[in-house]
N, C-alpha and C positions, 0 to 999 in steps of 0.2 A: 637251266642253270643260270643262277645270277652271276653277273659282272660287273665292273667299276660302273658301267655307262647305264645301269638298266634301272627303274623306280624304283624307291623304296616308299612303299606306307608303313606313318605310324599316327597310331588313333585316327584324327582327321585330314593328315596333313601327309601330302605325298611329294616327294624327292624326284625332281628329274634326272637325278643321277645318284652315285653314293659317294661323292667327292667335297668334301666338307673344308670350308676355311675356319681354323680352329682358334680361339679364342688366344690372340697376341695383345697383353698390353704395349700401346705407343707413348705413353708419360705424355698427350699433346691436350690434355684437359685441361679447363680453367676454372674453378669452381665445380667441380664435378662434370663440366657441362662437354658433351663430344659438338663439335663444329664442322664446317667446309672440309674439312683433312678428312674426318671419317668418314662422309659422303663422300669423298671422292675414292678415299683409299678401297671402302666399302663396294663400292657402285662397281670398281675396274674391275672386284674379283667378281660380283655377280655377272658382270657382263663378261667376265671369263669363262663361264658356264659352269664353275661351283654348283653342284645343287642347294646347300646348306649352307647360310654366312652368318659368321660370329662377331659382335663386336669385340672384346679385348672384355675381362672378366669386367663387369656393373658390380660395385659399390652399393650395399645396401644401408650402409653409414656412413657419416665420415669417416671416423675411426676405423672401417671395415679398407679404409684407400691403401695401395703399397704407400703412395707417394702423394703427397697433394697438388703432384698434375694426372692424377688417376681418375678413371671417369664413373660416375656412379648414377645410382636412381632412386635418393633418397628425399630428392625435392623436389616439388613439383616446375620448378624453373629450369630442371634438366630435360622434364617430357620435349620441349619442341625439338632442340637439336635429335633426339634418339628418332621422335616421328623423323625426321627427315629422311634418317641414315633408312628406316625400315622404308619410305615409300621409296628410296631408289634399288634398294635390294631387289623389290617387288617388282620395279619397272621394268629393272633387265636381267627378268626371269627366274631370279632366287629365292629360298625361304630366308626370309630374318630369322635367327635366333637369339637368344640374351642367354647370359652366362651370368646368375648372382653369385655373388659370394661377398665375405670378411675376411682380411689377412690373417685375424688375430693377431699374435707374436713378431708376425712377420710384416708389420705397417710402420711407418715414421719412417721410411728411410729417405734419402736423396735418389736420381734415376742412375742407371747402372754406368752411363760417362762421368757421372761426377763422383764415380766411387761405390756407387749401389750401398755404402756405409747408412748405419742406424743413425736416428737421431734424437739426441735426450728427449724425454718429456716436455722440458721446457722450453726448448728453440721452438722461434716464431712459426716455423713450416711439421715442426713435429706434436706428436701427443705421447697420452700414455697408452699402451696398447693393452688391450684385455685377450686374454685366453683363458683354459680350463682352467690351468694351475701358475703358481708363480712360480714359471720355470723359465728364463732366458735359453733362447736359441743357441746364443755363444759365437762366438768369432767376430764377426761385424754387425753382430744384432745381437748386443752383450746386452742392452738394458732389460732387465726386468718387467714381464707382464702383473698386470693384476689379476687376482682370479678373480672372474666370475661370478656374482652369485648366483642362485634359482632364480629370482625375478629378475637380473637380468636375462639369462637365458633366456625368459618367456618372453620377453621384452623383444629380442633378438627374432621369436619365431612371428613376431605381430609385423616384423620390420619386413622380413621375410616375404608374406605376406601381400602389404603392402606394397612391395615393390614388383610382388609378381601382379598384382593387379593391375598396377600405372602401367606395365610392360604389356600386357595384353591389349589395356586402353589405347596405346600408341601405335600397335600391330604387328608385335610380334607373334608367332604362331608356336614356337618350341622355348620350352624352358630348361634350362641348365642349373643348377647347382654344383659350383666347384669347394671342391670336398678334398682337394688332393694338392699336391705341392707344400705342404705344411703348412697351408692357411687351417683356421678356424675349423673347417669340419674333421679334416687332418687330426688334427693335433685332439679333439675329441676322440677320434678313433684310435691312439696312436698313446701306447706307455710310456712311451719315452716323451709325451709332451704331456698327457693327462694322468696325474697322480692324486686323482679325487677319492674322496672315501665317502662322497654321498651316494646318492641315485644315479648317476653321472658318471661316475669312476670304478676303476676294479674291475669288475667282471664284464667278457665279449658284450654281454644284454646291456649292462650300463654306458659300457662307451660308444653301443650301438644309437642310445637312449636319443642323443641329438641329433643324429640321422632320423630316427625316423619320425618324431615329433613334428620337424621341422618340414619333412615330408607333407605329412597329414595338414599342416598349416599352410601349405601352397597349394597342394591338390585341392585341398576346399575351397581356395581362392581363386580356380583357375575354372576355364569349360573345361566340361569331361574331354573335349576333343584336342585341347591341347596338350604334346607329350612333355609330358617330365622326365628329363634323364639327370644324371649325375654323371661329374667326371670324378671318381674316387681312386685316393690315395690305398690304394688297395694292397701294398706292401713298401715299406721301410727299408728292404735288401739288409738288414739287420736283425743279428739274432735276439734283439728287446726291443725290437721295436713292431708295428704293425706285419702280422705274417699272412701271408695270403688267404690261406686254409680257413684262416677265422674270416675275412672278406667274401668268402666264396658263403658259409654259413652266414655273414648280414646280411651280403646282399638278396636272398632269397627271403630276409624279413623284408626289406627295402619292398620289394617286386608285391607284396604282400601290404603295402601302403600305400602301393601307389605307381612305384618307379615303371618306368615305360623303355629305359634301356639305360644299361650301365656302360660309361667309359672309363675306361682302366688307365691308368697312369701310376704314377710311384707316389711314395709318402711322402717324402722330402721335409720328412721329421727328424733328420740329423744329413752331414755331410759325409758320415763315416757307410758310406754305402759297400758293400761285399761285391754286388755285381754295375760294373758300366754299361747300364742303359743304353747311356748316350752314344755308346757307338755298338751296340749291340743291331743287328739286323732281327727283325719284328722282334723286336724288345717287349711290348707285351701281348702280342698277338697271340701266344700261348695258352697266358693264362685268361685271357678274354674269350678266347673257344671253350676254355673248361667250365668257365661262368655261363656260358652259351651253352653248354651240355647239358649240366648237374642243377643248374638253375630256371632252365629256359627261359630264358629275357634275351632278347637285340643285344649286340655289345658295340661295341666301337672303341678303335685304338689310336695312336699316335705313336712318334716317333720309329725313324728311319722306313717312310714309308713312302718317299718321294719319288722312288725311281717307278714309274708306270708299269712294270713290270708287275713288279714286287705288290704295290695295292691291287692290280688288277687279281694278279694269285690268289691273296688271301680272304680278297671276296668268293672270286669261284671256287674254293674248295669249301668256304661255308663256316670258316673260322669265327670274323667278323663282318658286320651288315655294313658298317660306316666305316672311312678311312678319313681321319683327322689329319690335316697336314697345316702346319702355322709355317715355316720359314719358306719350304719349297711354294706356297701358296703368296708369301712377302717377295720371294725372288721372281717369280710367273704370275704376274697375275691373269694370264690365258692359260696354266697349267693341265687344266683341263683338253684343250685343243691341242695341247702338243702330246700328251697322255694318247689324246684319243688318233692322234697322227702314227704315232709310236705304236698303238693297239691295232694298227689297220680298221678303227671303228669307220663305219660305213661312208658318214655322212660327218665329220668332225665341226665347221664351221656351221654348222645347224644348234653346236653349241651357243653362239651369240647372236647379238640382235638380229632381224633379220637386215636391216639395212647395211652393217657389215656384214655379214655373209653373204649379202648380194655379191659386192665387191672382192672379198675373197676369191668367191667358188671362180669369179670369171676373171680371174687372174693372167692377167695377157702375157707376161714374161718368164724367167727362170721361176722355176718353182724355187731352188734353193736361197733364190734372193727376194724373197715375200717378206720373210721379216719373221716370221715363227720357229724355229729350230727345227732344222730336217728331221726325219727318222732315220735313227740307225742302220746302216745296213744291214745287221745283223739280227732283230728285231722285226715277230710280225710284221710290224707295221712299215716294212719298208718299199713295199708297191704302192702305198698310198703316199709315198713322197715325192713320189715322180710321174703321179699320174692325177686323172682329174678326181677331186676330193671325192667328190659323189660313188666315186667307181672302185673303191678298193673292198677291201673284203669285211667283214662284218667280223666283229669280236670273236662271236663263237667259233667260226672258221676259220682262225689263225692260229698257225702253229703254237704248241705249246712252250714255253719260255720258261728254262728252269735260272730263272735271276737270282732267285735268295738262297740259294745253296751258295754261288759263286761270286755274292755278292761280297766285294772288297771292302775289311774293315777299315774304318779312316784309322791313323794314328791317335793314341789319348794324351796327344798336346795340348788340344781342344780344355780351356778351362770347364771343369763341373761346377765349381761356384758359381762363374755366373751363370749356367743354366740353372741350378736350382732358385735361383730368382727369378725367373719366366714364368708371367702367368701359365 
């Protein structure tokens, strides 16, 4: 039976674990360009024993930026900083990943302390933003998109392309396309953002039309052995906006061009959501096993998935393969080792370099004052808090933890606007 802590393959590329740092935009770009900040921020979670690491979604244009400190890979004077981030990922023992995507609709704005507000076309720091249709978002992203034409589109799937090329060239090993939060692939899939009447609009097959194109334009561009997944805006929580039922019928064309596993997140194609996600416990872990059933693809989730418990669960009963975590992974960058402290995993500081885990495992003092957060008492994992790391019990053999039934919902004070600005 698999667990958070055990390999994953997909195509050529195997996972030391199934604990994934998920794609956070940090607004700390200069020209599209990731710097020092992202190698370091990058480097602490690999060396936190992440198997999977994400830079913050990559920019396949300008126009495709939230913000013009957003970071992208649409020029070749972006490649050395990205090589950088992937050769420290590599050094302390993680996969690089790249996340492309376009905001569409949802670009020009300011960073979410200055107001996360739109900004006209014609201010120095703003542009005009293209989507499907010319439909504004509304609220603080009142200005008007352009639509589209066809050649750009195709334009769009060359950029595409192109950017997954330079990204392989610089070593990344996994490709991402983000499709979800109301960016650009979003809002293609999504009635309530695309009101096309070409090839493009209307019917599930047309507005599927830019997923899978766009697909087949990076698969051909990429080695067979690196995976393709997508994070797709796979429901709207709105009764005219993207419903699942039709997501669950794309993405089995998707899987059929190419896609190598799908991760599920919301549309974030209006604010007018029915259900809170955001404080919902496995919020889409559901409908990511039913993708995983009726589809047969990998799937992989996010949101509220931080407590070690609750990811290690929904791996072993076989819901989802991967467990995306962006804040809990912002807050911990050792998440992993305290996860695997938590789990009674065997051998937990075997998660990082070995030169630190030297020093760990042979910790001469209080255990509780090492500096990692104890284990629970309550929790598996709580004979391996007090005893020598090496010696505690192995995943499989730890009680079982019913955490997501009892899991305590936060209050919904928590603003939803600005998460729906979160990469």
């Amino acid at each position: 039976m698999p667990n958070l802590f055990s390999p994953f393959t997909l195509k050529g590329v195997t996972l030391r674990n199934r604990a994934v740092v998920s794609p956070m935009t940090m607004y700390r770009s200069v020209d599209g360009k990731v710097d020092d900040f992202h190698v370091s921020y990058l480097g602490a979670r690999a060396a936190g024993g992440f198997g999977l690491v994400f830079p913050e979604q990559i920019a396949i244009t300008p126009d495709g930026r939230t913000t013009v400190s957003c970071a992208g890979i649409y020029d070749e004077s972006q490649l050395e900083g990205l090589e950088r981030v992937v050769s420290m990922i590599k050094s302390m023992g993680g996969v690089a990943a790249i996340q492309l995507g376009h905001t569409g609709r949802k670009g020009s704005l300011v960073t979410p302390w200055e107001g996360g507000h739109m900004l006209p076309p014609e201010h120095p720091k703003g542009w005009q933003t293209k989507a499907p249709s010319a439909i504004a978002y509304g609220g603080d992203m009142p200005y008007t998109p352009e639509a589209l034409t066809v050649e750009e589109i195709h334009d769009l799937y060359v950029a595409y392309a192109q950017s997954a090329r330079w990204a392989v060239e610089v070593g990344f090993e996994w490709i991402e396309m983000h499709y979800a939060h109301g960016y650009l692939g979003s809002e293609f899939f999504s009635p309530l953002a695309n009101q096309r009447t070409d090839q493009y609009g209307g019917s599930l097959e047309n507005r599927s039309r830019f997923h899978l194109e766009a697909l087949d334009a990076v698969r051909d561009a990429i080695p067979e052995r690196i995976p393709l997944t997508m994070r797709l805006g796979a429901d709207d929580l709105n009764p005219d906006g993207t419903q699942f039922d039709d997501s669950v019928v794309a993405i089995g064309w998707m899987k059929e061009h190419g896609l190598d596993l799908a991760d599920l997140s919301f549309g974030g194609n209006t604010d007018d959501m029915r259900e809170n996600i955001f404080n919902t416990p496995r919020a889409f872990v559901d409908r990511a096993a039913r993708v995983k059933r009726e589809v047969g693809i990998p799937v992989a989730a996010s949101w509220n998935l931080g407590k070690p418990q609750n990811a290690d669960a929904v791996v072993k009963d076989g819901s989802i393969d991967l467990v995306f975590l962006g804040r809990p992974a912002l807050a911990n960058p050792h998440w992993p080792v305290w996860a695997a402290r938590e789990l009674g995993y065997d051998n937990p500081f075997g998660l990082v370099p070995d030169d630190w885990g030297h020093w760990l495992r042979n910790f001469r003092g209080d255990q509780e004052s090492m500096g990692f957060p104890a284990a629970s008492e309550d929790t598996a994992g709580a004979a391996v808090a007090n005893s020598a790391p090496t010696e505690g019990w192995k995943v499989e053999d730890a009680p079982a933890v019913q955490a997501i039934d009892s899991l305590e919902v936060p209050s919904e004070e928590e603003s939803r606007e600005q998460e729906l600005r979160v990469a």
